[in-house]
C-alpha positions in Angstrom: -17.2 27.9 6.6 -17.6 25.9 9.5 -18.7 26.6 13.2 -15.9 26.8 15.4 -17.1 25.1 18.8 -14.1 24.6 20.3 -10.7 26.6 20.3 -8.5 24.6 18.7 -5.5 22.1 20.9 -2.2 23.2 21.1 0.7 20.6 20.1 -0.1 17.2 22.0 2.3 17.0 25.1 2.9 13.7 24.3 5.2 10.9 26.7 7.7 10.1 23.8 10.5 11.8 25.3 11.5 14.2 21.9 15.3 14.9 23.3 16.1 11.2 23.2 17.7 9.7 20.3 15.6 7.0 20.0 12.4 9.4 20.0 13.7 12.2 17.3 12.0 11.8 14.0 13.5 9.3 11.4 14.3 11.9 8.9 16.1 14.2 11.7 18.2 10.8 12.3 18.8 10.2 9.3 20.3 14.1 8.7 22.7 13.6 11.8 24.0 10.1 10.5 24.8 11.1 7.2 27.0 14.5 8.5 28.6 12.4 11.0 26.8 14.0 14.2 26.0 10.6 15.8 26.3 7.0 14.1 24.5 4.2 13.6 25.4 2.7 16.2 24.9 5.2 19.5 21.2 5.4 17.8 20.7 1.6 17.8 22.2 1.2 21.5 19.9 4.0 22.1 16.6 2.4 20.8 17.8 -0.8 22.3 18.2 0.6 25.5 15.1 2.4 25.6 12.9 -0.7 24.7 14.9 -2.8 27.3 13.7 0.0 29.9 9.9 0.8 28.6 8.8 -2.2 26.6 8.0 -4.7 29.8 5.8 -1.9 30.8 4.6 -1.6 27.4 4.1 -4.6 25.7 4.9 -3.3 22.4 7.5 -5.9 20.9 7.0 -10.0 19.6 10.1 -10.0 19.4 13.5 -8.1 19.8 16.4 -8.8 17.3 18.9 -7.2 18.9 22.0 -8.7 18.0 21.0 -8.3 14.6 20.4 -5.2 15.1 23.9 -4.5 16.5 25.4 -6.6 13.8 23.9 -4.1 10.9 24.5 -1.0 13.2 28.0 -2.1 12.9 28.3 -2.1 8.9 26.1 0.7 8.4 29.1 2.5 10.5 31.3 0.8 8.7 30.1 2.0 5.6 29.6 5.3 6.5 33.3 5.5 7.4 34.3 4.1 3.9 32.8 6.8 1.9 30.1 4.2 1.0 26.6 5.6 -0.5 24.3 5.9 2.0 20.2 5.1 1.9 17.6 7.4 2.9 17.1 5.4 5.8 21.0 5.2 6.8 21.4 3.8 10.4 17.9 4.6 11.4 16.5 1.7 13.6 12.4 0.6 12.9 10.0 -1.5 13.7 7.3 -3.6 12.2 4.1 -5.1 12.8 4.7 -9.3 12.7 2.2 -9.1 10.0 5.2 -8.3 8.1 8.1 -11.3 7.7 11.5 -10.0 9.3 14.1 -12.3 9.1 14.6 -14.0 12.5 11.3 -12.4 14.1 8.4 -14.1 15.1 5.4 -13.9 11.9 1.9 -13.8 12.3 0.7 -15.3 9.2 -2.8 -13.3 9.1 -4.4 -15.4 6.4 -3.6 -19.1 7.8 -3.6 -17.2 11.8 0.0 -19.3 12.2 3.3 -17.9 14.3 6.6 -19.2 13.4 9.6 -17.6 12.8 10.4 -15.9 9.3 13.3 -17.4 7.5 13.6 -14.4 5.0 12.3 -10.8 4.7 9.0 -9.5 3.9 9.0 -7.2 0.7 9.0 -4.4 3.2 11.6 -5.4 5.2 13.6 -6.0 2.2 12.8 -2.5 1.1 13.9 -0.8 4.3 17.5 -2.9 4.5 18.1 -2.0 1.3 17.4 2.2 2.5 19.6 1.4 5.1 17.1 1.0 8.0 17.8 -1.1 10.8 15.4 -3.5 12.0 15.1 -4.2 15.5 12.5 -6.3 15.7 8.5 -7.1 15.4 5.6 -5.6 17.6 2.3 -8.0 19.0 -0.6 -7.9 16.2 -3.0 -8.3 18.6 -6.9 -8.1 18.0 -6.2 -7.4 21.5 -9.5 -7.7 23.3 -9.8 -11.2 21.7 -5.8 -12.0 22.5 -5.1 -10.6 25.7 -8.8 -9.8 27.6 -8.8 -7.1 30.1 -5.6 -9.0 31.6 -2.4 -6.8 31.6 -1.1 -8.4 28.4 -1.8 -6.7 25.7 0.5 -3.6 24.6 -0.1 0.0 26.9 -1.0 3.5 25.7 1.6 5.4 26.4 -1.1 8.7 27.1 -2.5 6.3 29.9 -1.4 2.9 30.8 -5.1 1.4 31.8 -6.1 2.1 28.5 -5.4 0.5 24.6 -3.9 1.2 21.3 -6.1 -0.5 19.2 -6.8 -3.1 16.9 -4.5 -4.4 15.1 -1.4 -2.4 14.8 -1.2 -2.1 18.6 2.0 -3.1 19.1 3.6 -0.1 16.8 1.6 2.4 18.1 2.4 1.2 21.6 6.3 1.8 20.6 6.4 4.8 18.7 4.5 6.8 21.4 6.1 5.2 24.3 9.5 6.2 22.3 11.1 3.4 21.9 11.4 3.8 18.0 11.3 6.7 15.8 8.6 4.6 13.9 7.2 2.1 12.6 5.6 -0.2 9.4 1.9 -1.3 10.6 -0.6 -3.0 8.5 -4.2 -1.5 7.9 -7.2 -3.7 7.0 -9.8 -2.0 8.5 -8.4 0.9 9.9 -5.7 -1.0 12.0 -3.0 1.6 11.0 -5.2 4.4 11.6 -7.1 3.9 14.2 -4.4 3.2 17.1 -2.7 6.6 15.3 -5.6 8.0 16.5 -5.9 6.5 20.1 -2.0 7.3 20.3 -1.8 11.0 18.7 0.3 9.6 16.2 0.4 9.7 12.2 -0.7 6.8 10.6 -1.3 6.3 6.8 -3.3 3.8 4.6 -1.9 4.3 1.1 -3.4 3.8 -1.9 -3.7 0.2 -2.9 -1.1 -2.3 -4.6 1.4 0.7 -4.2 3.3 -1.1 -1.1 3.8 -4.7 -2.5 3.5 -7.9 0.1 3.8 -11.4 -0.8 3.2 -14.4 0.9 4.4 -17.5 1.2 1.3 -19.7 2.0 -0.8 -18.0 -0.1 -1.0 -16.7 -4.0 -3.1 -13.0 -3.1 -4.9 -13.5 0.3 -4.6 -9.1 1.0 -7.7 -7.9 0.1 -8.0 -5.4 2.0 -4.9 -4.5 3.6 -2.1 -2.4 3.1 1.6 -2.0 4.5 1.6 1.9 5.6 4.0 4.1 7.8 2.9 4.9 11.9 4.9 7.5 12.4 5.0 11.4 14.4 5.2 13.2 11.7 4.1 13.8 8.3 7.5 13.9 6.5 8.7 10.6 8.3 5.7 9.2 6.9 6.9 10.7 3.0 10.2 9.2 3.6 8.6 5.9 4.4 6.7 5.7 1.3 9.4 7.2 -0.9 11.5 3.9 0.3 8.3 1.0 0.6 6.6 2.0 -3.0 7.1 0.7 -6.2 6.1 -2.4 -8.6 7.0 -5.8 -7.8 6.0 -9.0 -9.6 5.9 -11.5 -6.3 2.5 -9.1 -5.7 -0.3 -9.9 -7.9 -2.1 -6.4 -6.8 1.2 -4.6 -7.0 0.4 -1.5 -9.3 3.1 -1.7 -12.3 3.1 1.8 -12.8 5.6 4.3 -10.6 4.6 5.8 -7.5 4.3 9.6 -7.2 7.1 11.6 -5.3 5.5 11.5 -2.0 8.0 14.7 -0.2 6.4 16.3 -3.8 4.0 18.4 -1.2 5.9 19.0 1.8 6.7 22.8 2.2 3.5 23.6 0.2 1.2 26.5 1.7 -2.7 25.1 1.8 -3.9 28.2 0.0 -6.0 27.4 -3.0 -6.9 24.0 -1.6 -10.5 23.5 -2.1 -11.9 20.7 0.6 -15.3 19.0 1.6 -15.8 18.0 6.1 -18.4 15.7 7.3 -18.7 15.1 11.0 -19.8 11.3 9.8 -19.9 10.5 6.0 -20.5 7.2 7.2 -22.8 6.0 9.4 -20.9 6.0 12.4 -23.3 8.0 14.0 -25.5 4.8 14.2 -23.4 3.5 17.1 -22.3 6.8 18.2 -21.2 6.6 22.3 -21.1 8.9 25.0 -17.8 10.7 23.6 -19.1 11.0 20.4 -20.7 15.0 20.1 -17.4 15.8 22.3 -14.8 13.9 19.7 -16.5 14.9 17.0 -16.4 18.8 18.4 -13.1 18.8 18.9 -12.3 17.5 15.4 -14.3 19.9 13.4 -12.8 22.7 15.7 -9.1 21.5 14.5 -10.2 21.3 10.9 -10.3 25.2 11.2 -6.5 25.0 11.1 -6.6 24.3 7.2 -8.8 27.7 7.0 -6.4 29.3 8.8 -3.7 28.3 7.0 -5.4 29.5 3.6 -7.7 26.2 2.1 -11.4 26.7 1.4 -13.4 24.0 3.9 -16.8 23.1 3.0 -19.6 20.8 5.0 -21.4 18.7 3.2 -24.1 16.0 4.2 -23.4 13.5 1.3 -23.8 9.9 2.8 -22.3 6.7 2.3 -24.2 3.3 3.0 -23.0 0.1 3.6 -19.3 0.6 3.4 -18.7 -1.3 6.5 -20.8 -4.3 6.2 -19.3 -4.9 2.6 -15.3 -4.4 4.2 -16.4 -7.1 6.8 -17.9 -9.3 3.8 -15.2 -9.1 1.5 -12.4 -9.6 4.7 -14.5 -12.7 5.3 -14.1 -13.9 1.9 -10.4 -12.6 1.7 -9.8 -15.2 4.6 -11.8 -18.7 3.4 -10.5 -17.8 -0.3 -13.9 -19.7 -1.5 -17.4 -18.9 -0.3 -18.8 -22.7 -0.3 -22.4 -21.6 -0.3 -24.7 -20.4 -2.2 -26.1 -17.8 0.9 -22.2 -16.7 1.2 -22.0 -16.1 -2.7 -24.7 -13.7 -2.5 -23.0 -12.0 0.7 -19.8 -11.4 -1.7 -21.9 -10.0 -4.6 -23.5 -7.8 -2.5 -20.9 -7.1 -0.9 -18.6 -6.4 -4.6 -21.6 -4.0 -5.5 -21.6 -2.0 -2.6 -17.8 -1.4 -3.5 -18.6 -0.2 -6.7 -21.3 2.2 -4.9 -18.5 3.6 -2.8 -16.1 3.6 -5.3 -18.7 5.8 -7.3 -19.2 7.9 -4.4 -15.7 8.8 -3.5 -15.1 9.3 -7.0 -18.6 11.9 -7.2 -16.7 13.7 -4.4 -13.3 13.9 -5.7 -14.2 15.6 -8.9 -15.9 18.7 -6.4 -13.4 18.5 -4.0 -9.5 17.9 -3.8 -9.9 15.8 -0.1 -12.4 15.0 2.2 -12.0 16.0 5.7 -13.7 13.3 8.8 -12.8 12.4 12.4 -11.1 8.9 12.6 -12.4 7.8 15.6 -15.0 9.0 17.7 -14.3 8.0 21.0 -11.0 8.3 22.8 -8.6 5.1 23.4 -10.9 2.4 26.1 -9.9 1.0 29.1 -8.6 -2.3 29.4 -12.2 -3.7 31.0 -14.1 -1.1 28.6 -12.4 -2.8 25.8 -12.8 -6.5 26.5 -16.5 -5.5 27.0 -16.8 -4.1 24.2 -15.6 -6.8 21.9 -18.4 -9.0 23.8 -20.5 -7.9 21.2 -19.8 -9.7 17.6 -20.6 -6.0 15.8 -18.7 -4.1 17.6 -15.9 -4.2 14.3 -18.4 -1.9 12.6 -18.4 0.7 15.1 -14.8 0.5 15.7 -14.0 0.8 11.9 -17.3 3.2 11.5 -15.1 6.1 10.2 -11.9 4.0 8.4 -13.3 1.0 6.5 -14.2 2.9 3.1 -10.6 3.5 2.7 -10.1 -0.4 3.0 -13.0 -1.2 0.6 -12.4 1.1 -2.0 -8.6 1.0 -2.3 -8.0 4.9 -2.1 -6.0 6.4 0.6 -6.5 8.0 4.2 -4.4 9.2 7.0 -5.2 10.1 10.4 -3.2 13.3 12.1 -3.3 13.9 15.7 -6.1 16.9 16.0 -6.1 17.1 19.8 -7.0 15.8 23.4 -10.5 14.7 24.2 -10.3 14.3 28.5 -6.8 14.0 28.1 -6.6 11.5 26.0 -5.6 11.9 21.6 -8.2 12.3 18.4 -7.7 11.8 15.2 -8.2 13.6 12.2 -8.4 12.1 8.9 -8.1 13.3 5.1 -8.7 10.9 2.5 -8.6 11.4 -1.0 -8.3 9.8 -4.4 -5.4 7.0 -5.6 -2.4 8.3 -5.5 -2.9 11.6 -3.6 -0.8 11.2 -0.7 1.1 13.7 -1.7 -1.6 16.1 -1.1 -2.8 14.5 1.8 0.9 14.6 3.4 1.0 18.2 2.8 -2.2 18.8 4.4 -1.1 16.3 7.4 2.6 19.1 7.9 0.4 22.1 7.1 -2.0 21.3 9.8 0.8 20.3 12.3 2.6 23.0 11.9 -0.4 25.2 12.5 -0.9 23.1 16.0 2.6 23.3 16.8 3.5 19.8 16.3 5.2 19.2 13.9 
C-alpha cells in the first residue's frame, strides 16, 4: 500500500466554463443533437463565438474555418431533420493539431517542417467527417519556446495566462481548457499529447501504435514515433474518439490490420480486482528532477490512492528503466533525415534500436505482474513564459521535458495522462500506461479515478 502524504484534490475548478455549449463534453453534445435538444448549428455558432471571444487572448487556433464550419453545421441539421442516420460524432464541432491535414487549414508538414494549406483531409479528419464531427479549424503546433520565445505569441494556459501549454500539442490544449472546443485530435511524439494534458488538467491519450492511421503526402512512413490521440476532459470523450479514429488503413504502412478493441468496453467498470504496479520515477526523471519535483511527485502518489479507494490493489515497485529517452531522441532524429549518412550516426540508431528492445522487454516483464503501471506525467507544473524560453536554452532540456512520457513513444504501447490535482495552483498529471491495446483498461481507470475526484 502506498503512503499517503497528501490528502487527495478535489475536482479541478478549472476556467472552461462547463454551462457553455461549446465547453460540455462531446459525448453530452452528441446526446442533445441526436434527441433534438439543440442542433448542430446553435453548437457550432456557439464554439465559433466563443473562439472569436477567447482565442486572441489565447492563441490557440492556425487557423479558423468557419464558413466551413457553418456550411457542414447546416447539413448535419439538415440531415438530422430528414430522418438521416446520424454518426457518433453528429454536429459536434473539433479541433486538430495542423500536424493533421484539414481541408482548407493551414498544415505543418512535421517531417519536411513546411506550412501550406491542405487540399484534402488527413485520415483523421476524414474519419471525424465521416462520424459527423464538424471541423472548425487547426490549432499552432508550436515547439513554442523555439517558435514564439518568451514573446506573447505562443498559445496561453488557461489556469494562468503567463504560463504554457507545452510542447507540441499546445495549441489544443490551449483550446479545450480555455473552452473554446469540447475537444480536440493532438499528435504525441514525445509526449506532446500528454504532457500539455498535464500542464492543462486535461485528458490526453497516446494510443497504442499503428491503431490511428496517418499518411502523408511527401513522405512514404516518416511517423516513427508519433501517434494521432484524443485531448479531451474526460475519459469517455476520449473512448468516443478512438471508437471513431481506429481501424486499418492501407495508405499507412504502420497501420495495424487487425481490428481495434471496443474502447467504451471499460467504461462503467468498478476497479476492484485490478492488480497495479506505482513508481514515483520508473525512468530516470529524477536525474533532472527541479525544485517542484518532491511536491509534484507527492501530490501524484497521494491521488493514486483513489484507485485503492475505489477497490484496485496498488503496489510500489523500484524496477528501473535506462535509456528510454536518449534512444526516443535517436530514433526521432533518424525518423526526420530518413538515412543516417555516417557511420557514427549508424551506430547511434543501433544503439538506439536495442535499447527499444530493452524497453520493450521491460514493459513487457511488468505487464505479465501487473495489469498497468501507475507514474506522474510531469513533474513540474506548466513554466512561465521567460522560465520556458530559458529552459529550452539548454539543447537537453527534451529529456527532462519528456523524462516521464518518451517510453510510451519508443516502445509503441500506450499511456494516458488524467488530471490528479493542483500543485501551487497550477494542474498535475497522472499517467497509466499499459500494454498494446489496453486502452480500454486504461480508460476505465482514467473514469474510475475521476469520478472518485469529482470530475468527471
Amino acid at each position: 500500500m502506498l503512503e499517503q502524504v497528501l490528502a487527495p484534490a478535489g475536482p479541478l475548478a478549472g476556467p472552461r466554463g462547463d454551462g457553455d455549449l461549446a465547453a460540455q463534453p462531446v459525448w453530452r453534445l452528441a446526446e442533445r443533437i441526436a434527441d433534438g435538444e439543440v442542433s448542430a448549428v446553435e453548437v457550432t455558432e456557439a464554439v465559433l463565438a466563443r473562439i472569436a471571444e477567447r482565442d486572441p487572448h489565447v492563441r490557440a487556433f492556425r487557423t479558423v474555418a468557419a464558413d466551413a464550419a457553418r456550411q457542414a453545421a447546416q447539413e448535419a441539421q439538415g440531415a438530422a431533420r430528414e430522418g438521416r442516420v446520424l454518426g457518433p460524432l453528429h454536429g459536434v464541432p473539433l479541433a486538430l493539431k495542423e500536424h493533421i491535414p484539414v481541408a482548407g487549414c493551414n498544415y505543418w508538414n512535421s517531417f519536411d517542417g513546411s506550412h501550406s494549406i491542405a487540399q484534402h483531409d488527413g485520415i483523421e479528419a476524414e474519419r471525424l467527417r465521416a462520424a459527423g464531427a464538424i471541423l472548425v479549424g487547426t490549432t499552432v503546433a508550436g515547439l513554442t519556446a523555439r517558435e514564439f520565445g518568451a514573446e506573447r505569441g505562443q498559445p496561453e494556459n488557461a489556469w494562468d495566462n503567463a504560463r504554457v501549454c507545452g510542447d507540441s500539442s499546445s495549441g489544443c490544449a490551449a483550446a479545450v481548457a480555455a473552452g473554446m472546443v469540447p475537444a480536440a485530435v493532438a499528435v504525441d511524439g514525445l509526449g506532446s499529447t500528454r504532457l500539455p494534458a498535464a500542464f492543462c488538467g486535461l485528458v490526453g491519450l497516446n494510443p497504442t501504435r499503428g491503431r490511428i492511421p496517418w499518411t502523408s503526402d511527401s513522405a512514404i512512413n516518416p511517423r516513427l514515433l508519433s501517434n494521432a490521440g484524443p485531448l479531451t476532459t474526460n475519459a469517455r470523450d476520449a473512448a468516443l474518439l478512438m471508437q471513431v479514429l481506429a481501424g486499418p488503413d492501407g495508405r499507412d504502412l504502420m497501420s495495424r490490420p487487425d481490428a481495434p478493441p471496443d474502447y467504451m468496453a471499460g467504461l462503467g467498470k468498478r476497479l476492484a480486482g485490478l492488480n497495479l504496479a506505482y513508481s514515483d520515477d520508473p525512468f530516470e526523471a529524477s536525474a533532472c528532477a527541479g525544485q517542484q519535483a518532491a511536491e509534484v511527485i507527492a501530490m501524484v502518489r497521494s491521488a493514486a490512492q483513489r484507485l485503492v479507494e475505489g477497490g484496485a490493489r496498488l503496489e510500489p515497485v523500484a524496477d528501473r528503466l535506462t535509456g528510454a529517452g536518449p534512444a526516443a531522441m535517436a530514433i526521432l532524429g533518424a525518423d526526420r533525415t530518413m538515412a543516417t549518412r555516417s557511420e557514427a550516426a549508424s551506430d547511434v540508431v543501433m544503439r538506439a534500436k536495442l535499447a527499444r528492445k530493452q524497453a520493450i522487454d521491460w514493459f513487457n516483464a511488468m505487464f505479465t505482474r501487473y495489469e498497468a503501471l501507475v507514474t506522474p506525467t510531469i513533474q513540474y507544473v506548466a513554466p512561465t513564459r521567460e522560465e520556458w524560453a530559458q529552459a529550452w536554452n539548454d539543447p537537453g532540456y527534451m529529456l527532462t521535458y519528456a523524462a516521464h512520457t518518451a517510453a510510451s513513444n519508443l516502445t509503441g504501447y500506450p499511456a494516458i495522462s488524467v488530471p490528479a490535482g493542483l500543485v501551487q495552483g497550477m494542474p498535475v498529471g497522472v499517467q497509466f500506461w499499459g500494454p498494446p491495446d489496453s486502452e480500454p483498461l486504461l480508460l476505465r481507470m482514467a473514469e474510475a479515478f475521476l469520478e472518485r475526484s469529482g470530475a468527471a
